[in-house]
C-alpha positions in Angstrom: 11.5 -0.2 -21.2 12.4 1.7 -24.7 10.7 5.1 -24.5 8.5 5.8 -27.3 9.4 8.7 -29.8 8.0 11.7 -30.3 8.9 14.4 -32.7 11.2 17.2 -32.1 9.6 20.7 -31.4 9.9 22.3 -34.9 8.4 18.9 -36.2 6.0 18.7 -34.1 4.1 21.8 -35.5 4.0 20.0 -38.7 0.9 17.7 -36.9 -0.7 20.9 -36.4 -0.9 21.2 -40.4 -4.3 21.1 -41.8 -5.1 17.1 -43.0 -5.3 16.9 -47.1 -7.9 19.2 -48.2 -9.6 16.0 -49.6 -10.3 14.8 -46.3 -12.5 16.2 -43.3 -10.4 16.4 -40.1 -11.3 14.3 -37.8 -11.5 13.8 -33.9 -11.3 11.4 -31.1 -13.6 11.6 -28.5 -12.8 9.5 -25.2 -15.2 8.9 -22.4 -15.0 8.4 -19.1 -15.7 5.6 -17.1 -12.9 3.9 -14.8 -11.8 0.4 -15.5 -14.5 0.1 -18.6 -11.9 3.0 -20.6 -9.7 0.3 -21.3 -12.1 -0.5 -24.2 -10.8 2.8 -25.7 -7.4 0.8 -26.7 -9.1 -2.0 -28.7 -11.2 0.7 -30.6 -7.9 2.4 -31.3 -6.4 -0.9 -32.9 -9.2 -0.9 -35.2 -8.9 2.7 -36.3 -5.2 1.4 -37.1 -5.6 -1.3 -38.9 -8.6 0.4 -40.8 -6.4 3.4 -41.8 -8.6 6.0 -40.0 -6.2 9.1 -38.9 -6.8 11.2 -35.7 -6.1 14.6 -36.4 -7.1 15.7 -32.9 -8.6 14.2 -29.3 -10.6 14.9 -26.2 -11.0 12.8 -23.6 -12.1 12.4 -20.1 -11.0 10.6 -16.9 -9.2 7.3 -18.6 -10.2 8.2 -21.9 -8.0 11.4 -21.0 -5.2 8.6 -20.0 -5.2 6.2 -23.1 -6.1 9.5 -25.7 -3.3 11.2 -23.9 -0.7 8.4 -24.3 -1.7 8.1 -27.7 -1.4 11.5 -28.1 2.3 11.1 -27.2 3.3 9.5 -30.5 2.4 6.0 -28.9 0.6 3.3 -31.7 -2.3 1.3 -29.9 -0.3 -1.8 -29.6 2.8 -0.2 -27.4 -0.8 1.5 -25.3 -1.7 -2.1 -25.3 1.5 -3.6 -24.2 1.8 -0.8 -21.4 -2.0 -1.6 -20.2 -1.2 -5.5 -20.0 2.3 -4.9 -18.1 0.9 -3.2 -15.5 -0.3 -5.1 -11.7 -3.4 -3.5 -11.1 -3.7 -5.3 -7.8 -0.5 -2.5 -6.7 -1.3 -0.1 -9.2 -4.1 1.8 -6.4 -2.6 0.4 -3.6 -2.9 2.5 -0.7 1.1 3.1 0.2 4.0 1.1 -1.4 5.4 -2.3 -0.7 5.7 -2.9 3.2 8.8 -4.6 2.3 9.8 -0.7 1.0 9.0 0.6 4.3 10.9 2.0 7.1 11.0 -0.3 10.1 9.2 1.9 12.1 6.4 1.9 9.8 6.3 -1.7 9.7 6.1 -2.9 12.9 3.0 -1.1 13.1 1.8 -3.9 10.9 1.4 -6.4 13.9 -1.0 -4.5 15.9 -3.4 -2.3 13.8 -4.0 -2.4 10.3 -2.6 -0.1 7.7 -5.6 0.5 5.9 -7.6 2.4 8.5 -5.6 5.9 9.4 -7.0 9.3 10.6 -5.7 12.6 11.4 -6.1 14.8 14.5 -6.1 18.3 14.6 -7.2 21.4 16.5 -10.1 20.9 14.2 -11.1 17.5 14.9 -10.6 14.2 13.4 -10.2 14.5 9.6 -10.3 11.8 7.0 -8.4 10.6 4.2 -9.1 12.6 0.9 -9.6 9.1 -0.7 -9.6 5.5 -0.1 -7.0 4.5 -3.4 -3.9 6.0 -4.2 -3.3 7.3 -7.6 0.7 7.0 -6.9 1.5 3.5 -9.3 -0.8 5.3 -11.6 1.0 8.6 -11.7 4.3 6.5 -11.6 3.2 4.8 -14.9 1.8 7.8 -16.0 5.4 9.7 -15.6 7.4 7.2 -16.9 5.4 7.1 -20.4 5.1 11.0 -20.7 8.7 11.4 -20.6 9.7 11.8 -24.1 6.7 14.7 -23.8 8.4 16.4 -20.7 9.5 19.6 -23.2 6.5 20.0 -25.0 4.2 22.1 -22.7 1.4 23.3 -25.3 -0.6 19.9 -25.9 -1.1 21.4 -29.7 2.3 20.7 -29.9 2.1 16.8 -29.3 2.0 14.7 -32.1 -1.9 14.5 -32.3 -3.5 17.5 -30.4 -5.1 16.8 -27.5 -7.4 17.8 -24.7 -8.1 16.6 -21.1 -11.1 17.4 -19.1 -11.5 17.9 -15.8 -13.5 20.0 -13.0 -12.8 22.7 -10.8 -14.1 21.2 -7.1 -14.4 25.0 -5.8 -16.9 26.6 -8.6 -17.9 23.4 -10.5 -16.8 24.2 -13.5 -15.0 22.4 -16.5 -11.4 23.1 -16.9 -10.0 22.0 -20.4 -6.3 20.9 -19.6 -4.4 22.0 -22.8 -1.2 22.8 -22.0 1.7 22.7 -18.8 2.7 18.7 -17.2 1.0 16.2 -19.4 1.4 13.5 -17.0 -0.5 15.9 -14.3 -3.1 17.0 -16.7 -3.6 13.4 -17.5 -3.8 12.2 -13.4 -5.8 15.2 -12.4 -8.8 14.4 -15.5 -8.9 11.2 -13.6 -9.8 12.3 -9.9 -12.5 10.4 -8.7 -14.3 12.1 -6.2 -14.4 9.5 -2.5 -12.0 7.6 -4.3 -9.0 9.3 -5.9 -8.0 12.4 -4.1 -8.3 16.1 -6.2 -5.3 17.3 -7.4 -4.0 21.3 -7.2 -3.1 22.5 -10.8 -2.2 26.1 -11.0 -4.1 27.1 -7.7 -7.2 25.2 -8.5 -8.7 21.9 -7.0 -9.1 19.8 -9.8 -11.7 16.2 -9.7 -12.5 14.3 -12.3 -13.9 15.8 -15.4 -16.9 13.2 -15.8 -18.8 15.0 -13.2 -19.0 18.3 -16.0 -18.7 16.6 -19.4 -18.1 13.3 -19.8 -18.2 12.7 -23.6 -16.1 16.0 -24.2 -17.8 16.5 -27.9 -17.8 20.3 -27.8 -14.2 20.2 -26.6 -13.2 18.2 -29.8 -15.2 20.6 -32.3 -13.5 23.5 -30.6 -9.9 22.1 -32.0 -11.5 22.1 -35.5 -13.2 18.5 -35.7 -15.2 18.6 -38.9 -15.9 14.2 -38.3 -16.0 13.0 -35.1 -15.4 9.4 -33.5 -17.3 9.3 -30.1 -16.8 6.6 -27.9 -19.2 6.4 -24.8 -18.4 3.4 -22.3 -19.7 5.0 -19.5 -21.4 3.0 -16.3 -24.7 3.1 -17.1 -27.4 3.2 -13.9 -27.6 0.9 -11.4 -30.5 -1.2 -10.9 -33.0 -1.0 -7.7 -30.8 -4.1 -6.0 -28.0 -2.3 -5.4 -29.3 1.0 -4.0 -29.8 -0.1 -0.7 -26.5 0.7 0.8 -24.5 4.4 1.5 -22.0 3.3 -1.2 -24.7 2.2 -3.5 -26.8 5.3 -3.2 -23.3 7.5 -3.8 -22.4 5.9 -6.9 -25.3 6.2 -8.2 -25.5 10.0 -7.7 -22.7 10.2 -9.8 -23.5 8.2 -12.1 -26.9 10.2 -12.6 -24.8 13.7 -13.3 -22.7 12.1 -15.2 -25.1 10.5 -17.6 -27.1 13.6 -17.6 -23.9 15.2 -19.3 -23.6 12.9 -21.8 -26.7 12.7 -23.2 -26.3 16.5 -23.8 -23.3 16.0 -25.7 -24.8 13.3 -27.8 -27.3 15.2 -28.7 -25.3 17.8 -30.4 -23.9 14.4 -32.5 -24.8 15.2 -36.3 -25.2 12.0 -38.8 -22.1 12.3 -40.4 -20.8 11.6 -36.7 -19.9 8.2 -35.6 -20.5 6.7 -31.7 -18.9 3.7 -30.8 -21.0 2.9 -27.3 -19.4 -0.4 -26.5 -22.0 -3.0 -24.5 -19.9 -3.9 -21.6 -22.4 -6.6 -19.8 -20.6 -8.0 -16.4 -17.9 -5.5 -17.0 -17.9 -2.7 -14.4 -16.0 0.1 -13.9 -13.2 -1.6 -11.4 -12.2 -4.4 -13.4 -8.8 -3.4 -14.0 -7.9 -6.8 -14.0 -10.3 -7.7 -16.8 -7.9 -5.7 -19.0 -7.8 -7.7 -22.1 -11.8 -8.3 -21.7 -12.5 -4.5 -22.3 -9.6 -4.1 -25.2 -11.1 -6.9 -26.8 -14.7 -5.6 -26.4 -13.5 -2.7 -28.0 -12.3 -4.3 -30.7 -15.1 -6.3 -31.5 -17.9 -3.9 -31.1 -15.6 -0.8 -33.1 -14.9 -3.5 -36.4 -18.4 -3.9 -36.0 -19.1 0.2 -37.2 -16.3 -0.3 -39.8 -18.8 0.6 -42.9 -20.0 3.3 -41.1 -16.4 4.7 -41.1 -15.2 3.8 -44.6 -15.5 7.3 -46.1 -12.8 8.4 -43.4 -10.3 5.7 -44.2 -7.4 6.9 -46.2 -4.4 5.4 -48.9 -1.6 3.2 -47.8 0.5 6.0 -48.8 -1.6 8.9 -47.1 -1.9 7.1 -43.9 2.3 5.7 -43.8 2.3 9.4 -44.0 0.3 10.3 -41.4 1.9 7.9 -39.1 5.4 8.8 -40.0 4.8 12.5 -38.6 3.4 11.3 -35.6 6.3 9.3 -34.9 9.5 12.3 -35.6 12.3 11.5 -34.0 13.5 9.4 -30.6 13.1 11.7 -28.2 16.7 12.7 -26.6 17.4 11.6 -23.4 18.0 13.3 -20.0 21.6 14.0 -19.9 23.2 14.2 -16.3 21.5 16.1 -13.7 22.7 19.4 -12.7 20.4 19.6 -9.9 18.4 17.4 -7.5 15.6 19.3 -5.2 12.1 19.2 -3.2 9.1 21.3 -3.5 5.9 21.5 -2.1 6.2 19.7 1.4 5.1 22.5 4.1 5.7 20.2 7.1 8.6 17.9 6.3 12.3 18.4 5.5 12.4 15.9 2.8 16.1 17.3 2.0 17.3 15.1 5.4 16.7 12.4 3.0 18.1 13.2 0.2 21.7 10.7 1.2 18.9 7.4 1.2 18.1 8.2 -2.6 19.6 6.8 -5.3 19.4 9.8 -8.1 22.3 12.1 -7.7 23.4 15.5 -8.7 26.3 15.1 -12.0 24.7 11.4 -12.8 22.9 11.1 -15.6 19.2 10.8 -15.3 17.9 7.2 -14.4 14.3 6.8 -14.9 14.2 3.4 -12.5 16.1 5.0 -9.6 14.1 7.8 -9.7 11.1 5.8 -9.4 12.4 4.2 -6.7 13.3 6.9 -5.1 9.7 8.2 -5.5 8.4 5.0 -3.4 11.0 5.8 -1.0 9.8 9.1 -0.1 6.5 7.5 -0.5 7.0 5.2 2.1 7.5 7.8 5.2 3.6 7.7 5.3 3.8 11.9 5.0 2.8 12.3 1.7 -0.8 12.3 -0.1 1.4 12.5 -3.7 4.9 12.1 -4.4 6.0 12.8 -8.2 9.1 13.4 -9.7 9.7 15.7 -13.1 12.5 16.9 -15.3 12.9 20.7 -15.5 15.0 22.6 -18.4 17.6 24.8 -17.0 20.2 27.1 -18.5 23.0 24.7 -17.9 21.2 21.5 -18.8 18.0 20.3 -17.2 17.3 19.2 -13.1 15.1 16.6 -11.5 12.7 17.8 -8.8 10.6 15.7 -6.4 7.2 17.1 -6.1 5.7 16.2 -2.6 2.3 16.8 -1.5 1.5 16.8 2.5 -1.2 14.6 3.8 -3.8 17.4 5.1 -5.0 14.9 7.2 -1.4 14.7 9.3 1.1 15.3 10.7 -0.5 13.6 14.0 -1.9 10.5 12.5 -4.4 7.6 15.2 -5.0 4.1 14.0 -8.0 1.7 15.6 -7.7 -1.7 15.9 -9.3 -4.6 17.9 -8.6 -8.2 19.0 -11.0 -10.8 19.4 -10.6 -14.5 20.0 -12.9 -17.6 21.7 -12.8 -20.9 20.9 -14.7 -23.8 21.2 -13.2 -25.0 24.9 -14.7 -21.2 26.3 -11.9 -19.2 26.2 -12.2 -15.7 25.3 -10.2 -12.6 24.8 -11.1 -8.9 23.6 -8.9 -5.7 23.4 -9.3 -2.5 21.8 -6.4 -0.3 20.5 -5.2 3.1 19.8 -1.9 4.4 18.1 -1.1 7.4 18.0 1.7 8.9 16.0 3.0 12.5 15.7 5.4 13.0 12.4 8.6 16.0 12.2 8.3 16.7 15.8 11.6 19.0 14.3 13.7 19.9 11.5 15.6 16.7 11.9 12.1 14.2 11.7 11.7 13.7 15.3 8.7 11.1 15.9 6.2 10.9 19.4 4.4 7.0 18.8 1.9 6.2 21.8 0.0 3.0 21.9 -3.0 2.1 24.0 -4.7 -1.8 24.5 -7.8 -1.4 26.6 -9.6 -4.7 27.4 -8.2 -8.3 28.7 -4.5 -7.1 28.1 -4.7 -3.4 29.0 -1.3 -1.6 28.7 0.2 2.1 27.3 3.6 2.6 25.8 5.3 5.6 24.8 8.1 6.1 22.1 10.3 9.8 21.4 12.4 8.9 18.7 15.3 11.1 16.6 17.3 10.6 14.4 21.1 12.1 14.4 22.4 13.6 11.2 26.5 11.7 12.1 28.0 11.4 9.0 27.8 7.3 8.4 30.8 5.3 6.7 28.2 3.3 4.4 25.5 4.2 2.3 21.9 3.7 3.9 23.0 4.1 7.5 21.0 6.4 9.3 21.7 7.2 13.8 18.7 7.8 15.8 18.0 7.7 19.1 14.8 6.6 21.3 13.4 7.4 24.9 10.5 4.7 25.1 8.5 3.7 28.7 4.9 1.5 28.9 2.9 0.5 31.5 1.3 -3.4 31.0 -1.2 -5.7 33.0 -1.7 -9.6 31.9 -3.4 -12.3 33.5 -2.6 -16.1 32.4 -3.4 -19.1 33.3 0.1 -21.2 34.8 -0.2 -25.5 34.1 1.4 -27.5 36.4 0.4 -30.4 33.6 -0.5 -29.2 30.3 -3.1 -31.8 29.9 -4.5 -31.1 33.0 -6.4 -27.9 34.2 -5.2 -24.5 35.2 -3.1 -25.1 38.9 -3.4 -21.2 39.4 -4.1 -17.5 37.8 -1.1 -15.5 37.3 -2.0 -11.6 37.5 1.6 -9.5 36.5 2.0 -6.2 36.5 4.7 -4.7 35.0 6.3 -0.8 34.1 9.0 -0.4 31.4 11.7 2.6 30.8 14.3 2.3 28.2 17.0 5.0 26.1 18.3 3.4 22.9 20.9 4.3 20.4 20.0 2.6 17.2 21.0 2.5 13.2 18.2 1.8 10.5 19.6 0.5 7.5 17.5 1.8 4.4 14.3 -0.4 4.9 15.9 -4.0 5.5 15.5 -3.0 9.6 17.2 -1.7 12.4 19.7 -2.2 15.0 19.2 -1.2 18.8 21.8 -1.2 21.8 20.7 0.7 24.6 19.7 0.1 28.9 16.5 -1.1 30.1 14.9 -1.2 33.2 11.7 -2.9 34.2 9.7 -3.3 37.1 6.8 -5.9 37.8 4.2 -7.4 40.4 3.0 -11.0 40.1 0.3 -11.8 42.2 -0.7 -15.6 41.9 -4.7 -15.9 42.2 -7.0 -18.6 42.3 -4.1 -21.3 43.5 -5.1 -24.9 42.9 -3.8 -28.0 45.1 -1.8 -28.9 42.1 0.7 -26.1 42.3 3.7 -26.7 44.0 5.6 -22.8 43.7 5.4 -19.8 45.4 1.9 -18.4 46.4 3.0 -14.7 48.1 2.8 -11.8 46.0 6.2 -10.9 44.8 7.6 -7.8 43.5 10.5 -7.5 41.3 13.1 -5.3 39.2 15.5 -6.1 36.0 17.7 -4.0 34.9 20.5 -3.9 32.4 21.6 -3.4 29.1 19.7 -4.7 25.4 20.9 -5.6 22.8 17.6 -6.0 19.8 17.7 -6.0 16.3 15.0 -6.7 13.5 15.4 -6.9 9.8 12.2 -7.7 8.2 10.9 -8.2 4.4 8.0 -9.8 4.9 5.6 -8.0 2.3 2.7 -8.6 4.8 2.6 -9.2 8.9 -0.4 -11.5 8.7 -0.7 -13.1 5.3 2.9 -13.2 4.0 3.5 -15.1 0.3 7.5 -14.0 0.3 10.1 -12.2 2.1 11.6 -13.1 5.7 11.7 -11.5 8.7 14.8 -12.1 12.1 14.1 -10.6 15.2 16.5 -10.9 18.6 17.0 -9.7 22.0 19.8 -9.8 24.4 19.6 -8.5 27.6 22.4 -8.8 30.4 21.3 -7.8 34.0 20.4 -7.8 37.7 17.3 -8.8 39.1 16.5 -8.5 42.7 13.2 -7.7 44.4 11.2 -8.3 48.0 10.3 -12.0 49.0 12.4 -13.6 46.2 13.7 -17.0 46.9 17.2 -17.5 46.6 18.3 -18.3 43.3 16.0 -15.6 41.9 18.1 -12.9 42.5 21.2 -11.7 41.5 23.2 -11.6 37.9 20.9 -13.2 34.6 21.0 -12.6 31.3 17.6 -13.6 28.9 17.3 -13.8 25.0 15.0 -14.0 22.3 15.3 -15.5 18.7 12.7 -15.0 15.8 12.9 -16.2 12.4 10.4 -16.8 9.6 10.0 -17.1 5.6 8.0 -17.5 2.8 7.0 -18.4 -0.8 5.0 -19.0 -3.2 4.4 -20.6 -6.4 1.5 -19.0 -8.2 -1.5 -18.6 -5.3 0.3 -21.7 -3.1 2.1 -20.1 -0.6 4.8 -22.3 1.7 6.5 -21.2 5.2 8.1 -22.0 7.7 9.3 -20.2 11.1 11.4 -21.1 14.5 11.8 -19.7 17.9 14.4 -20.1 20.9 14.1 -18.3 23.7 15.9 -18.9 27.3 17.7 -17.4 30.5 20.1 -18.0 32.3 21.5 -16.9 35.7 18.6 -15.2 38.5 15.3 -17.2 37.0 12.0 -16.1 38.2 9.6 -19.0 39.7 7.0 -18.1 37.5 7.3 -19.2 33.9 9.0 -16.2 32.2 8.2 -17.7 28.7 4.6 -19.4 27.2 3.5 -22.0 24.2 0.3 -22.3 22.9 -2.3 -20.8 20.8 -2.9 -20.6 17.1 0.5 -21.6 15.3 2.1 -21.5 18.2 1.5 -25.1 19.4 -2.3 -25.3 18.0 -4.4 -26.7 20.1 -3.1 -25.9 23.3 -4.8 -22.3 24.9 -1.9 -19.6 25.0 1.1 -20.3 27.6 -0.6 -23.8 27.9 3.0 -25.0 28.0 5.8 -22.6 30.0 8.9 -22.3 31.6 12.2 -20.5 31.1 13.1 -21.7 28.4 11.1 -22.3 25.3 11.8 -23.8 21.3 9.5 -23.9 18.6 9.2 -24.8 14.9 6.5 -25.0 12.4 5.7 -25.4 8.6 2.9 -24.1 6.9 0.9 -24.1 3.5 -1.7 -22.2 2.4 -3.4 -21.3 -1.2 -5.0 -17.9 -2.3 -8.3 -18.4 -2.8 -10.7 -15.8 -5.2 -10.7 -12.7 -3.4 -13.9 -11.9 -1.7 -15.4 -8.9 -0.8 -14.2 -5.9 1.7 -10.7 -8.6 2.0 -7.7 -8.2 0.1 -7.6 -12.0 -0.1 -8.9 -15.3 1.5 -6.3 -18.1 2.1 -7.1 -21.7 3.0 -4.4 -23.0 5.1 -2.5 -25.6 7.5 0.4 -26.2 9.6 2.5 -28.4 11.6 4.5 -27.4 14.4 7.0 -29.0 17.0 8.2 -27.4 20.3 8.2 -27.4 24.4 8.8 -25.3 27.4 10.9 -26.2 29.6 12.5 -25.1 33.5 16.0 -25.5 31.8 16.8 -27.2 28.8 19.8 -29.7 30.9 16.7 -31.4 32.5 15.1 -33.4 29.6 13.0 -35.5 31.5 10.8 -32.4 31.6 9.9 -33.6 28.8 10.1 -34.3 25.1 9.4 -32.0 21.8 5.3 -31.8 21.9 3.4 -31.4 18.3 0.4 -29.5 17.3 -1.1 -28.8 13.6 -3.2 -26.3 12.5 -6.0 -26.0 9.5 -7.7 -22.7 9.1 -9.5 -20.2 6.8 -8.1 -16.6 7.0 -9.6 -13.3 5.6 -7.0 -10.0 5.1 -9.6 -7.4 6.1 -9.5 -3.5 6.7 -9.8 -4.0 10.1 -7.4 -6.5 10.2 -7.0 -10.5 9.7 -9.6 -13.1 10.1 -9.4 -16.4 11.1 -11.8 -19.4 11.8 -9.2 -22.5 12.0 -9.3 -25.5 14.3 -6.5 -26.6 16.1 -4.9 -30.3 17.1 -2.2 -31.5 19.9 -1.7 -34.1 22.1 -3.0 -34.8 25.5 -5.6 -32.1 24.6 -9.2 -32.5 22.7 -9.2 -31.0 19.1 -10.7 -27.1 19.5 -12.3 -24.4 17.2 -10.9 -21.0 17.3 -12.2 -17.7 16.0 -10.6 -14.5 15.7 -9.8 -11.0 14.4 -6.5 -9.2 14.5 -3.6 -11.2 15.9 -3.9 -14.2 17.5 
């Protein structure tokens, strides 16, 4: 993207010149008022085309965003162009791409949702400070300021400018008129229970709507003799929607914030103008309805036009006008005599520093540093992460500004899983991780997970990385101490379309060491030993099954191999990306009571694969599994088909054996987003597999199909489904359930 110009320092003062004597200055006032700010733009296009300068401007909240970027030297087209380039479904999302993460971070993904984190303390459990990130904002935000990044007294931009915003300890307004644009700009716009405050110069800054949300005293105060006052904020809500804890809070501050307003209109004189758009069916989260507000603006600001004629100026006087604003490109950042951190008290962000892409000597890269922004973003430490450009003697340095979560560094997750279906099946677990961050200087991590419920288990994880110097970029050493503890009961078929022949109740303890690479965020490799021992107690034994019936007792050890490289950009819903995951393990078993032939030398694998597209909201995938052993073989199944996608239809490890294969193609479409989801998808799939005792035996029987349709929710607490599920030899059956299936 071309960086907009703005004038050199000496011609900068120039805009602080009084207008022609003939003419009253004039100012910009910008209200508050989320999403519904964007109108601000299309009233800015008029004032443009009806050659109306702005000598000066106030603003609030995202009238302190769009004034501010105007401020800059920026027309209201290249404001425009900015708002419509901009994914506002990413813009607040709560951390960055999952396909950005560490691997760590994203297997997390398949058993609790992302959305729901807490921190732990010696005080208690403490909350996020917000809901939404403000970090593709500030990234935006950063990016357009740049040309600005010298000019540190906001009389000194191209149009003067003020932002309001409000001191959280003392409740005061603070006037933001001079230090980091792009942070004077983001802190204006700190929604309280939705954006967290930001710390400017040792005070706790919110969002200036709660003090004055039509800043017309501020705009005087810079010499305004005419002022343009544009008021879109939310106006109250009705006695419907009062009848919830949200409802109620928005209201409150919608209340204070009107009451602030109509004290600054009041002070409005007749030679004044207010622009107070009617936004009907517009609220104040309808980022998406971008072009809606702009052209809102537009309409109802031409629609004040004769009201506003005795501020309109000459071709000549306003080519003027716009040619000071404009100066000179702004120069660009040369090469970098120095890369650092600041403001993390319980990281070591500099271990890092070899995964970013902006080095010391190279010349300043506004994309790489961006990305290098999301990267440090994606550990899951930081509350802000924010890059600027400082002057220094010998040139000028880039500094990453981090901001600790208060809320970590010992983070818990909740999830649940529930599932019945129509045949009386049912299945409920609750769960708990737990995960301790910088255990060290070097990042050391402690990760505990606990399922209580039908599939009770706990599992334990210390993992380190090692600072060996790597031959290729992105390599990064760690190792890992991990143990778990795990207790399952399944139902074994003799015939899968027949009933259960007996309960299968294992019991089963884990203890593993692993040395292991991570390769930037495509995934990581593990080699390592692992030992395991397990009970399995056959219960409720039918006449129809033929194996063992004695408890028997059981060890494997040996050494893994497992690797997983994932870039799916979500674990349930995925529209793009692929994801491999394998295991190799090479053994002994032995145990008490095993028959022969169940003892002795084995090795076992695992293969995983899966992809997806999508074409506007239709979304295609497909996936395969293989999984076999070889050698010792238990006489209970080791491996299970069945269940949603997995063979539909069939109840989980309907079909089972040692060996297993499995392939299946799916479709789904997006549908309108509803409610509390991130997005409902209507969906099918086919799928083809079997389990068998050993593949060389095929009259065990051919590939089995199943097919799936469903309807699926992405939730905060996780995903929902309601599909129904078809195979043969079984009846058709309904299935229902939350988290993973």
């Amino acid at each position: 993207m071309a960086l907009p110009a703005v004038p050199a320092q000496a011609q900068s003062q120039s805009s602080m010149a009084a207008p022609d004597p003939q003419r009253p200055r004039i100012g910009l006032v910008l209200s508050g008022g989320g999403a519904r700010g964007l109108t601000h733009v299309g009233v800015l296009k008029v004032l443009e085309r009806e050659r109306i300068p702005v000598d000066v401007i106030a603003g609030t909240s995202m009238g302190a965003i769009v004034g501010g970027l105007y401020a800059t030297g920026m027309t209201a087209k290249e404001v425009e162009q900015e708002v419509l380039r901009l994914d506002w479904d990413n813009v607040f999302a709560a951390r960055v791409e999952r396909r950005e993460l560490s691997q760590r971070r994203k297997e997390q993904d398949f058993e609790v949702s992302p959305l729901f984190e807490l921190g732990v303390g010696a005080d208690g459990v403490r909350a996020p400070l917000g809901p939404v990130s403000s970090r593709g904002l500030e990234a935006h935000l950063r990016r357009l300021t740049l040309p600005a990044r010298q000019t540190t007294d906001f009389d000194h931009l191209p149009t003067p400018f003020r932002a309001v915003a409000t001191d959280m300890e003392t409740g005061q307004p603070v006037i933001l008129k001079d230090g980091d644009l792009a942070t004077a700009l983001r802190s204006s716009m700190s929604v309280p229970g939705v954006f967290a405050p930001v710390e400017v110069n040792g005070r706790i800054l919110g969002d200036g709507g709660l003090v004055d949300n039509t800043p017309v005293g501020v705009a005087r105060s810079m010499g305004a003799e005419r002022l343009i006052v544009v008021n879109i904020g939310t106006p109250l809500s009705k006695r419907d929607t009062l009848s919830s804890f949200t409802g109620v809070t928005a209201q409150m501050i919608n209340i204070l914030t009107e009451q602030n307003v109509q004290r600054s209109l009041a002070t409005l004189t007749p030679r004044d103008v207010l622009i107070a758009p009617t936004l009907d069916g517009l609220t104040a989260a309808d980022f998406n309805r971008a072009r809606d507000f702009m052209d809102q603006g537009e309409i109802q600001a031409e629609a004040l036009v004769l009201r506003m004629q005795d501020l309109k100026v000459s071709e000549a006087e306003y080519a003027r006008w716009q040619a000071q604003r404009k100066g000179q490109p702004a120069a660009k950042p040369g090469p970098l005599r120095e890369v650092r951190f600041e403001g993390s008290r319980n990281t070591h962000p500099e271990i890092l520093a070899d995964t970013l892409e902006t080095r010391t000597g190279e010349d300043f890269d506004v994309a790489k540093a961006e990305r290098d922004v999301r990267r440090l973003a994606a550990t899951g430490d930081y509350l802000r992460t924010d890059y600027g450009i400082e002057r220094r003697a010998d040139g000028e340095g880039l500094v990453f500004r981090l901001e600790d979560k208060p809320w970590g560094p010992d983070y818990v997750q909740l999830g649940l899983d529930f599932s019945a279906d129509s045949e009386g099946r049912s299945a409920f677990n609750l769960k708990l991780v737990h995960n301790r961050h910088w255990l060290d200087d070097s990042g050391a991590e402690w990760r505990n997970f606990i399922r209580v419920g039908s599939t009770p288990s706990i599992q334990t994880e210390w993992y380190r990385p090692v600072g060996w110097a790597l031959p290729s970029d992105g390599l990064r050493a760690f190792v890992a101490v991990s143990s778990g503890l795990m207790r399952r009961t399944s139902d074994v078929y003799g015939d899968p379309a027949d009933k259960p022949a007996l309960s299968l109740s294992r019991r089963s303890g884990m203890l593993g060491a692993d040395l292991g690479l991570t390769w930037r965020e495509l995934g990581e490799i593990r080699l390592g030993w692992s030992g395991q021992r397990g009970r399995d107690e056959p219960d409720l034994v039918s006449s129809r099954w033929l194996g063992p019936q004695d408890t028997q007792r059981w060890t494997e050890a040996g050494w893994r191999l497992r690797t997983v490289f994932d870039q799916l950009d979500s674990a349930n819903f995925p529209t793009r990306g692929w994801r491999f995951e394998g295991l190799y393990f090479n053994g002994h078993r032995h145990g008490d009571g095993l028959a022969e032939g169940s003892t002795g030398a084995m090795s076992r694998w695992d293969l995983n694969a899966q992809a997806a597209t999508s074409v506007g909201p239709h979304i295609f995938q497909v996936a395969a599994r293989v999984a076999g052993a070889t050698g010792a073989l238990p006489e209970f199944p080791r491996y299970g088909l069945g269940g949603f996608q997995q063979l539909s239809g069939y109840a989980a490890d309907q079909l089972s054996g040692q060996q297993v294969a499995l392939v299946r193609a799916g479709y789904a479409v997006r549908l309108a987003t509803a409610p509390l989801t991130r997005g409902v998808y209507l969906g099918g799939s086919v799928e083809a597999g079997n389990a068998w005792q050993r593949w060389s035996a095929p009259e065990q029987g051919q590939w089995r199909h199943g097919m799936s349709l469903y309807l699926g929710a992405d939730t905060a607490i996780g995903p929902v489904f309601l599909a129904v599920g078809a195979a043969q030899s079984v009846r058709p059956v309904v299935m229902l359930f939350v988290g993973r299936p």
